[in-house]
C-alpha positions in Angstrom: 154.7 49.9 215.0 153.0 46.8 213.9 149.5 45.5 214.0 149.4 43.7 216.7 149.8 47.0 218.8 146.6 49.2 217.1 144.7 46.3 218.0 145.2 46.8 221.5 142.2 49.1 222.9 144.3 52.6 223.3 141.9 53.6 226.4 142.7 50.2 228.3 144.3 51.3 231.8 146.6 48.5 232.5 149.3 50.6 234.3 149.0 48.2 237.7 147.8 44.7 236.3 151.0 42.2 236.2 152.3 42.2 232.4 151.9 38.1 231.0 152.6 38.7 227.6 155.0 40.5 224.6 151.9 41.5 223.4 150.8 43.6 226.6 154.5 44.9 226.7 154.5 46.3 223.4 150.9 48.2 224.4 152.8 49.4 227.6 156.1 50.8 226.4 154.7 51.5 222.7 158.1 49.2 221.6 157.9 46.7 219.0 158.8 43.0 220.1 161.5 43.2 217.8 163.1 46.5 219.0 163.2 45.0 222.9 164.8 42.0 221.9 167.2 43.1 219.4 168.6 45.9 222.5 168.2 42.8 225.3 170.6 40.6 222.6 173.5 43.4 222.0 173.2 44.8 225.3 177.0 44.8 225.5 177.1 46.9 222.5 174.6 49.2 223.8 176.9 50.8 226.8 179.8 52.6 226.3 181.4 52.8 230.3 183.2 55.5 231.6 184.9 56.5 234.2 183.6 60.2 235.9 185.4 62.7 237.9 183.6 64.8 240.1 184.9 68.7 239.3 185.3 70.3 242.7 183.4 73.4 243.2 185.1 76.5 242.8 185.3 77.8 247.0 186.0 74.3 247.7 188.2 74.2 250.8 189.4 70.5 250.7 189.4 69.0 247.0 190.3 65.6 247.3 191.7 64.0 243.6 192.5 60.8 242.1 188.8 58.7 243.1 186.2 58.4 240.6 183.1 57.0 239.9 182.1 54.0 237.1 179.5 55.2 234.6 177.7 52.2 232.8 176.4 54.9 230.2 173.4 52.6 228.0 172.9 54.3 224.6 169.9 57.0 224.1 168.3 54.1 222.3 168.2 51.9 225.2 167.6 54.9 227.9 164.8 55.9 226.2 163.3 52.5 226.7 164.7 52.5 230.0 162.6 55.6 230.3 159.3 53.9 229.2 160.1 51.0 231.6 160.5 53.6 234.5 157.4 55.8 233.8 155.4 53.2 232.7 156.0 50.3 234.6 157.8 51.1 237.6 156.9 54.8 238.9 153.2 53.7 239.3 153.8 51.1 242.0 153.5 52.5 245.1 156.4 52.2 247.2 156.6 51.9 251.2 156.9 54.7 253.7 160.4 54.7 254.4 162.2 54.7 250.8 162.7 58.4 250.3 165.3 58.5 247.6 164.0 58.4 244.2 160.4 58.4 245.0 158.5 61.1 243.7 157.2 63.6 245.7 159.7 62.3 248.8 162.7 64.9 248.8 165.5 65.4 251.0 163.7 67.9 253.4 160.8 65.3 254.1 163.2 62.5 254.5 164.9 64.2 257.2 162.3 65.9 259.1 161.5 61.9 259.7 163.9 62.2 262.4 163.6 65.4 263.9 163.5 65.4 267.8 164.0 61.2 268.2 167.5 61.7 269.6 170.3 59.4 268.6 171.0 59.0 265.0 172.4 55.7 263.0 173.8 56.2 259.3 174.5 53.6 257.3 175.7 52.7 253.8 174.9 49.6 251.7 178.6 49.5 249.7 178.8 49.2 246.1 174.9 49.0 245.7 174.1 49.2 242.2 177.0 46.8 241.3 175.8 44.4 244.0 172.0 44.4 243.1 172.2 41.4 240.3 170.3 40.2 237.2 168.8 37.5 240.2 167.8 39.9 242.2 166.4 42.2 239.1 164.8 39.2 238.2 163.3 38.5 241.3 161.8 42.0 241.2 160.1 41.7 237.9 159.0 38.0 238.4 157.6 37.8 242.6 157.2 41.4 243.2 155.7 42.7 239.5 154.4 39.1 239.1 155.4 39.4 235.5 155.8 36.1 233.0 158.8 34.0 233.3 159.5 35.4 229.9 158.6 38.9 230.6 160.6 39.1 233.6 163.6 37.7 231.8 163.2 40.3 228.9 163.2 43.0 231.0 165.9 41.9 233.4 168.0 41.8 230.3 166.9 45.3 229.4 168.0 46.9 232.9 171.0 45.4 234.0 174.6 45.3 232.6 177.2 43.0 233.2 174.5 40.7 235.6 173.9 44.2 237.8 172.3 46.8 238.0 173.7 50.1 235.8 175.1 53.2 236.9 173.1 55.7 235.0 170.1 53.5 233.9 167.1 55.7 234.5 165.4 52.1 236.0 168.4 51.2 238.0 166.8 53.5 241.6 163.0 52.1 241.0 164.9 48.9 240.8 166.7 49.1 243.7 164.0 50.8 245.7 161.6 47.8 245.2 164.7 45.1 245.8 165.1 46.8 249.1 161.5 46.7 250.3 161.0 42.9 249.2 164.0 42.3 252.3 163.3 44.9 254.6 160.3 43.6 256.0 162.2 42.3 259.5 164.3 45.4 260.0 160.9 47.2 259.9 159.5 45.1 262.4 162.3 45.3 265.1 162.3 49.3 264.7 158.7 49.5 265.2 159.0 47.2 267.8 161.2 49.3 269.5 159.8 53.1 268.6 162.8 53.6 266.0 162.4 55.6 262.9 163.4 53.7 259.6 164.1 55.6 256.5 166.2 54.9 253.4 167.7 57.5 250.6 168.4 54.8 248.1 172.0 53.0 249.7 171.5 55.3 252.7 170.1 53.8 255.9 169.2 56.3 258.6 167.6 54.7 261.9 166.3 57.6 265.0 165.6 56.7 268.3 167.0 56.0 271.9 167.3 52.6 271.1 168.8 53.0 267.1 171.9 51.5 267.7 169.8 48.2 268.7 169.5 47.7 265.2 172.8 48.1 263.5 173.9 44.5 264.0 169.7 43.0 262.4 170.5 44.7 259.6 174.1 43.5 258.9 172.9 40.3 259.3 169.7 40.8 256.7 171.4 42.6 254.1 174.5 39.9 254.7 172.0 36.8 253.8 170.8 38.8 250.5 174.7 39.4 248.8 175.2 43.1 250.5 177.9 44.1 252.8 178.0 47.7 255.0 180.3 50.2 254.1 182.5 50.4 257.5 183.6 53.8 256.7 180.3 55.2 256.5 178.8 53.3 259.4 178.1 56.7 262.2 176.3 57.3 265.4 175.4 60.7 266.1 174.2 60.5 270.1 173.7 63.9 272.5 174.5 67.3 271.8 176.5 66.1 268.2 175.3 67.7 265.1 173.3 65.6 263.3 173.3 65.6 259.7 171.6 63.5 257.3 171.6 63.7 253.1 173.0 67.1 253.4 170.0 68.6 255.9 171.0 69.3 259.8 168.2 68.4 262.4 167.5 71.6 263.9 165.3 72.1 267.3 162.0 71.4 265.4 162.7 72.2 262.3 165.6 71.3 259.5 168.5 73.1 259.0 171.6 73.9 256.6 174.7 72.5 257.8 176.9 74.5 259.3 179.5 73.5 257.2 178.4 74.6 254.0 176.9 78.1 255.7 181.2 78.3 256.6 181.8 77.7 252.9 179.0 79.7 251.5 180.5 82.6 253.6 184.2 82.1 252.4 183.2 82.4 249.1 181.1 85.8 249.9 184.2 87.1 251.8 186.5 86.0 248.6 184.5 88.7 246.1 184.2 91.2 248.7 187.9 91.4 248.7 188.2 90.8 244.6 190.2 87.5 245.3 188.0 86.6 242.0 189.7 86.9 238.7 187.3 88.0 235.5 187.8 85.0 234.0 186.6 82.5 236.7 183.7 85.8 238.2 180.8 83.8 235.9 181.4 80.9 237.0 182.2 81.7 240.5 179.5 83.4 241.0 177.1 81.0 239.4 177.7 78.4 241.8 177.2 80.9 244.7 173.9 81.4 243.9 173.4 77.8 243.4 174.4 77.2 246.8 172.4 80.2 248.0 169.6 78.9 246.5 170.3 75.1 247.6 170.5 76.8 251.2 167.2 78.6 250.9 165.2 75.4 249.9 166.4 74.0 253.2 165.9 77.0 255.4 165.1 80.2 254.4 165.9 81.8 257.5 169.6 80.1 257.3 169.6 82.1 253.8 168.5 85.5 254.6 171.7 87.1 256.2 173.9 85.4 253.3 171.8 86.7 250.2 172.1 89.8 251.3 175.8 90.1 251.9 175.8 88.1 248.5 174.4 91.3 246.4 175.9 93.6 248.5 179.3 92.1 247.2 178.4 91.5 243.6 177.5 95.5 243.7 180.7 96.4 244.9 182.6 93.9 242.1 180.7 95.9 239.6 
C-alpha cells in the first residue's frame, strides 16, 4: 500500500460521490494504482475460459446432453478486485423498482408476487446477454451513469469486461448489466404504466402482467433492437386464462405464490423411488441430499406445498434404514 492511500482520511464516506481520480480509486477499493493497471493490461492472461456442463439432478426425468455453457473464469486475483468493485462501488447505488435479479434484498418470491392476480403474463429473454452487453456499453455505465473520469471509467471498463463484453462469472458482470438495462428502459416503463402493466426484470428475464401485456412485446423489441440486443424467440411466452403461470421457478397461485407443479411431480417420484429401494447404497447420499434440497427449495416458496412431502420424505428414509 503506498502513501498516497494513508493519506486519504480513513473515515471519509465517499461510497456515492462519482470517483474523478486514481487517487480516490485506490481509497475505494484499497488497490494500489499499480495492481489495477497491471490486471487491466494482461487481462487476457487473467481468464482462463471454460466450457461448463450442467450435471443433471439425480430424479431427473428428462436429461437433455450435449449443450453447455461458456465460463469466462477471471483469476482469484482479478475476482477479488472484481469483488471490491461490486461491494464498493456498485452495490451501493440504488437500483430501480423493477430489476429483481441480483439486487439485494429482491429474491425470487418478491419478484413474482409482482404479478400475482394481473392476469395475462409475457416472458421474455434478452439472448446471449452478457456476451452482448460491450466494453461501450460498460463504458457508458461507468462514465454517464457513475459519472466517473474519462480515465476512471476506461480503467474500470478494462477491469470488468473480457473480450469487449461483459464476463460470465465476473462477480461485477449482474450490477453491470442491471444498471445498463435501467439507463434504456426508461420508455418501456412508461408505456406499461401507461397502460396499468406490471414491469419486472430477473437480470435477461423480462416479465410483463396485465390485460394489456402483450401491447408491449413489439416496444420492447424495438428498444432493445436500437441498443445491440436481440429476443430470444424460443423463450418469447404468453401465458393468458386459466394456463399455469410460472415465472423464475415460482407458480402464481390465487393470492399467493406457489411451487410448480412440475417439480412437486418430481419431488414425489423421487420419494416413491426410496420407498420402493429403487436407490442403490452407493448413490443413497447423494440421492437423498438433493431431496432435501428440493424439499427445502419447495418450502422457501410455499410451506404449505411442502408439508405433505416432508413427511412422506422421513417416513421413507425410516423405512431405507
Amino acid at each position: 500500500m503506498t502513501n498516497r492511500l494513508k493519506e486519504i482520511k480513513s473515515g471519509e464516506d465517499r461510497s456515492r460521490v462519482p470517483i474523478l481520480s486514481l487517487r480516490d480509486l485506490e481509497y475505494r477499493l484499497g488497490e494500489d494504482r499499480e495492481v489495477l493497471r497491471a490486471l487491466a493490461k494482461n487481462w487476457r492472461a487473467e481468464y482462463d475460459p471454460f466450457q461448463q456442463t450442467k450435471e443433471p439432478k439425480p430424479f431427473q426425468r428428462e436429461i437433455k446432453t450435449g449443450k453447455t455453457r461458456d465460463i469466462d473464469n477471471p483469476s482469484e486475483a482479478l475476482k477479488a478486485v472484481q469483488k471490491k468493485i461490486l461491494n464498493r462501488l456498485l452495490l451501493p447505488v440504488k437500483l430501480p423498482h423493477f430489476l429483481f435479479g441480483a439486487v439485494r434484498s429482491r429474491c425470487v418470491n418478491k419478484h413474482a408476487m409482482e404479478h400475482i392476480g394481473r392476469g395475462t403474463v409475457v416472458k421474455m429473454d434478452i439472448k446471449s446477454y452478457y456476451p452482448n452487453v460491450t466494453n461501450r456499453h460498460v463504458y457508458f455505465v461507468w462514465r454517464h451513469i457513475l459519472l466517473c473520469s474519462p480515465a476512471i471509467a476506461g480503467l474500470l471498463t478494462q477491469l470488468t469486461t473480457y473480450e469487449w463484453h461483459l464476463p460470465q462469472g465476473a462477480p461485477t458482470s449482474p450490477a453491470l448489466a442491471n444498471l445498463y438495462l435501467a439507463s434504456i428502459y426508461g420508455p418501456v416503463l412508461e408505456a406499461c404504466s401507461a397502460q396499468g402493466i406490471m414491469a419486472t426484470a430477473w437480470v435477461d428475464d423480462l416479465i410483463f402482467s396485465g390485460e394489456n401485456a402483450r401491447s408491449v412485446m413489439e416496444p420492447v423489441r424495438q428498444i432493445l433492437a436500437a441498443n445491440g440486443f436481440k429476443l430470444s424467440a424460443k423463450k418469447r411466452i404468453i401465458l393468458a386464462g386459466r394456463a399455469p403461470k410460472v415465472i423464475t421457478g415460482i407458480r402464481l397461485g390465487a393470492g399467493r405464490i406457489r411451487a410448480p407443479k412440475d417439480k412437486l411431480h418430481d419431488i414425489r417420484a423421487a420419494i416413491h423411488k426410496l420407498e420402493v429401494g429403487r436407490i442403490g447404497k452407493h448413490e443413497r447420499t447423494r440421492y437423498i441430499t438433493s431431496v432435501e434440497g428440493r424439499l427445502n427449495h419447495i418450502e422457501r416458496i410455499c410451506a404449505d406445498d411442502a408439508v405433505t412431502l416432508k413427511k412422506r420424505f422421513q417416513e421413507a428414509l425410516k423405512k431405507g434404514l
